[in-house]
Each structure stands twice: as structure tokens, then as C-alpha cells.
C-alpha angles and dihedrals in degrees: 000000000000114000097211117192121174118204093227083067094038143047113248088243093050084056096044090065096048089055087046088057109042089043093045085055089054093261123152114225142187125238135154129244126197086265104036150336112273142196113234137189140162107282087201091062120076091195099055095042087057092049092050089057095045089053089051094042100226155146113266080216092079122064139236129217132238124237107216116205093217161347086277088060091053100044087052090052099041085055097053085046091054086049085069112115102207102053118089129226101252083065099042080061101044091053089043099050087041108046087046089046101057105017123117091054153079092308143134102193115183105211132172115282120228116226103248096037117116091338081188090072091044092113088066095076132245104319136053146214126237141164127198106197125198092200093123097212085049086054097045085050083052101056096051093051102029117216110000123197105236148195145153119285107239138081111286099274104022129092123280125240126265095176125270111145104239087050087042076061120057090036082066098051087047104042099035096204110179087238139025126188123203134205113149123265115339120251097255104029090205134070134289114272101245114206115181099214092177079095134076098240097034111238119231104220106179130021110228158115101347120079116266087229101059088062105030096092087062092056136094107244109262112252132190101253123192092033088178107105098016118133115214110202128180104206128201086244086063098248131147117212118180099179142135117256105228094022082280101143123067094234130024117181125199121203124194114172107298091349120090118183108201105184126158085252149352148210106210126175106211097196092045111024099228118146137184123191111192092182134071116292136208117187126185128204118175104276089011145081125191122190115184128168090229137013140193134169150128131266104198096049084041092238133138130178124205120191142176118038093355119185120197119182127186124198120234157165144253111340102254125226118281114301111212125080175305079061083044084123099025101059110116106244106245122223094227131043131206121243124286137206131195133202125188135136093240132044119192112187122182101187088190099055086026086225120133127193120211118199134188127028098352119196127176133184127187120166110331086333133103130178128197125193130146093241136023137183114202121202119202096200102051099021098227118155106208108200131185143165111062093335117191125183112196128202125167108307083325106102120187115191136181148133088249136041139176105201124186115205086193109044090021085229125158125207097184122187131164113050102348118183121180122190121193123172118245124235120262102260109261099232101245134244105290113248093232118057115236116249122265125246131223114221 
């Protein structure tokens, strides 16, 4: 039988010792992260690392990552790595600036595992992952509890969690952890990023919630292998298309102005410019990276279409004030703007008009704000964001909800119509001044 305990009901330090406990009795629990939920147990426990991979079921070949509580944890760890022998100096370096420079974030980083850290996690080869988050509720849980074993909460092969409650739900009833926390949806809706940094380049190994460009200086450039094969054609759009012809080279590459498509093959249709990628795509704009598991488009109409689980992040600036009112039409627009990122299942660019259409369950988060709607149209000159369909922006405890929004992703202003609702807690009353004077007393 599930204990289930929302935060909304309990103090964070209320949940934090039920997590102590039912970790501390070799249960498995279930608690969410900024990027998803995940399923925890003690890594020091056999028992309850078996049982994490029953629940799951899946395969003990394939790892599992540890949560650390704090910058303390990593810098432990970070010296026992640089007490490895065989590892040489230029790759000491390289863990150590990495892992400072992007932890705390939204991060898997596989690192080198000492010999004596965690023994219990020795099957899974030389290397570990860990994740340093900066949510601030996830670290409190942390340090209650120290260095938890992690992974997603879902069926091996199915989506994680990201927390709507029907979905909260039936992940309960399949998985069967002792305890589950719940707090909403979690910040990023999509997975952690996962960069593998035991190699000189380090090897990005899954797309996800931290920004490209975070990491892109890390990473080898990206190259057209396998040029045997590849058609270069100059079109009269302007367009300039390196890709195989029957999907025959390991990278095509599509650039379009400022946009290049890199995707593992491509069907392309010289006379008419129509494309299909059936493989995952990653596309970069100055300012802008976009990951979808599919693409097609046209080259000579300048449009490309990216479906499935589609990312899109935007670069940004200095994190403005806080958005909803009442000061909603009073904020003074910022110069700058943080930076932003965008989920849907469906991405529609005109490169021409620079409007994109998102479809789907749209969910958007810039700064400490997130905004949810079933459909969005970006435009790139003047940087409005149109959203319809039950659309929510979140900041903090402040909720602002319509049919209708007018979101700008430079000023982080809202222009709101159909059905708006705002909520914004009220201050604690201040006790008021006592109707009888207290007495006064002689020194």
C-alpha cells in the first residue's frame, strides 16, 4: 500500500522525514525533480536497489544515476575521483571544470567511479551517474535522506512522469513504491540532458532538459561523415541541402539562412524540395536550438516541420522582476530576457514569415516562470508569444489563467482576454494595535 503525501497538505520538512524513513527501511519512493519524477531508494541497500529495478522492470545492465544533496557530496566525490591513478591530468581537469561548471542543473553527468564508491553500483561498469539539482524542495529532501539511486518513474520503455495526476496515478498503481511525494508538474517536463564527460571530447548521450548551448562548447563540431554518396545542391531558394540521397550517409545536414537541420539520414526530392527525416533532428538558429524525434519540410516554401517529443531553447539575458499582477501591465519591460525553453509535439517554422506554430501540449518556462496552453505561435520579430486553449502562467504561488494570452518573451509582458482568472495570495494580517495600551514600565 502506497503512502501518498502532496506538498500542498505537508511541510517540506514533514516530507523530508517520511522519505528518511521509508528510505532508511529499504523502501523505494516516489518523488519528483525539476526535470521529472523519479523512483529512489537507498544505493547502500542491496535489497532496496533490487527492488528499484523489479519495480521498473528492468534490466540491471543498464544504470541507474545518484541523486547528490549538495555541493559538499560532489566535491567529495570529485576528490576521490582526482585520487584515480589512471587517470591523467588533462581529464581530471576536464570532470572537475565540467562538473563546477553545470552542476547544480538539469544535468546527468557520467562521471568515473572510484573503487570503493557506492560498491553496491559496481555491476554497472567503470563510470557513474550523478545530478546535482538546484530545485530547492528536491535538495531539502536530499539532505534528510544523503545520496539517493535514482531513475525515471515510468515502466522501462514508457514515458516518465512529469506529474499530471492521472499520469501520477497510474504510475502509482504500476510501479508500487512505499512512499510517493507530490508536488504538481515538475519545472522542465522533459528529461534530464545526459553528457558522458570519461571521454576527451565529452559525448552527449541524450538531448534534454538543459540548454545546447550550455554544453555546446564541450562538444566536438558537428561534420558530414560518409561523404560518399552525398548530393550538394545549390537551389534557387537559396537553400543549401548536403544530404544523402536514399538516407545513404550517416549525417545530412540541411542549411537554410541562419537554420541548419543535422539529422542520421534523409529523403530529399531535388525538383520539388520536399524532405522527410525519420530520425532524430537537431536544428540551430543563432540564439536558438531545436531537437525533434522526426522532421519534414520543404526547402523551396522555407518550411520545416518538427514532430514527436520537440525542444525548442532560446538564449537569453538577465532574469527580469516577477510577471503576474497585479503588476501584469505595469512590469518594466527588461532589455534583456532569460532564457527560455519550449516543449510541444509538433513544430511548424516558416523561415520566410519567422512564425512558428507549436501544437500539442505546449509548455514553456522562462526564469521562475512557466506557461502551459494547447496551442502557441512564436514570432521571431517581435518576439510575441500567442497562446490559446486553457492557458496557465505560473510564478511562484501567483497564477494567472485565460482562453487567450499575449506573452512577450522580451519584456515578459501578458496581455490576457476570454475567461481570465488571476490568484494572488494575500498577506498574513498584520494583529492590530491592542485596545488597551500596555503599561508602562519604570526603569
Amino acid at each position: 500500500m502506497t503512502l501518498v503525501l502532496a506538498h500542498e497538505q505537508h511541510a517540506v520538512d514533514e516530507l523530508a522525514r517520511h522519505l528518511r524513513d521509508c528510505i532508511e527501511s529499504g523502501g523505494v519512493a516516489l518523488i519528483p525533480t525539476e526535470t521529472v519524477y523519479g523512483l529512489v531508494a537507498s544505493p547502500q541497500q542491496a535489497a532496496s536497489l533490487d527492488r528499484l529495478y523489479r519495480s521498473k522492470q528492468r534490466s540491471k545492465a543498464k544504470p541507474i544515476a545518484l541523486l547528490l544533496p549538495n555541493r559538499p557530496a560532489l566535491d567529495a566525490l570529485l576528490d576521490e575521483i582526482a585520487a584515480m591513478e589512471h587517470l591523467d591530468a588533462e581529464m581530471l581537469e576536464q570532470i572537475a571544470a565540467t562538473a563546477r561548471t553545470l552542476l547544480p542543473g538539469p544535468l546527468t553527468l557520467v562521471v568515473p567511479r572510484p573503487a570503493h564508491f557506492m560498491p553496491l553500483l559496481v555491476d554497472h561498469g567503470p563510470s557513474i551517474g550523478i545530478r546535482l539539482s538546484a530545485d530547492p524542495f528536491l535538495s531539502r529532501l536530499l539532505v534528510e535522506t544523503g545520496p539517493l539511486a535514482a531513475t525515471s518513474a515510468n515502466l522501462s520503455g514508457k514515458s516518465a512522469a512529469i506529474g499530471d495526476a492521472a499520469e501520477l496515478a497510474e504510475i502509482i498503481a504500476d510501479l508500487e513504491p512505499d512512499l510517493a511525494i507530490l508536488a504538481g508538474p515538475t519545472t522542465y517536463r522533459m528529461a534530464s540532458t545526459v553528457l558522458d564527460i570519461t571521454t576527451t571530447p565529452p559525448r552527449l548521450l541524450r538531448e534534454g532538459a538543459m540548454p545546447r548551448d550550455r554544453i555546446a562548447p564541450l562538444l566536438p563540431p558537428r561534420s558530414l561523415r560518409g561523404i560518399a554518396g552525398v548530393v550538394l545542391a545549390t537551389l534557387a531558394s537559396g537553400i543549401l541541402l548536403a544530404a544523402p540521397m536514399r538516407a545513404a550517409a550517416e549525417v545530412a545536414e540541411l542549411a537554410s539562412g541562419d537554420l541548419r537541420i543535422s539529422t542520421a539520414s534523409t529523403d530529399y526530392d531535388i525538383a520539388s524540395g520536399v524532405f522527410t527525416m525519420p530520425h532524430h533532428v537537431h536544428a540551430d538558429r543563432p540564439g536558438m536550438q531545436i531537437d525533434g524525434d522526426t522532421a519534414h519540410g520543404n526547402t523551396r516554401r522555407r518550411i520545416v516541420v518538427l514532430t514527436g517529443h520537440v525542444i525548442l531553447h532560446q538564449d537569453g539575458g538577465a532574469h527580469p522582476d516577477a510577471l503576474i499582477a497585479p503588476r501584469l501591465e505595469s512590469a518594466t519591460p527588461s532589455t534583456n530576457s532569460p532564457p527560455s525553453t519550449l516543449t510541444a509535439e509538433r513544430l511548424s517554422i516558416n523561415l520566410a514569415t519567422k512564425i512558428s506554430i507549436a501544437d500539442g501540449h505546449v509548455h514553456f518556462v522562462q526564469g521562475t516562470r512557466t506557461v502551459d496552453a494547447k496551442q502557441a505561435t512564436l514570432n521571431e520579430v517581435t518576439h510575441d508569444l500567442f497562446l490559446s486553449g486553457d492557458v496557465t502562467v505560473v510564478d511562484g504561488h501567483q497564477r494567472l489563467a485565460a482562453q487567450r494570452m499575449t506573452y512577450n518573451t522580451k519584456t515578459q509582458q501578458v496581455h490576457a482576454t476570454e475567461n481570465v482568472e488571476i490568484v494572488v495570495p494575500l498577506p498574513s494580517p498584520s494583529p492590530g494595535p491592542s485596545a488597551t495600551p500596555p503599561p508602562h514600565r519604570r526603569r
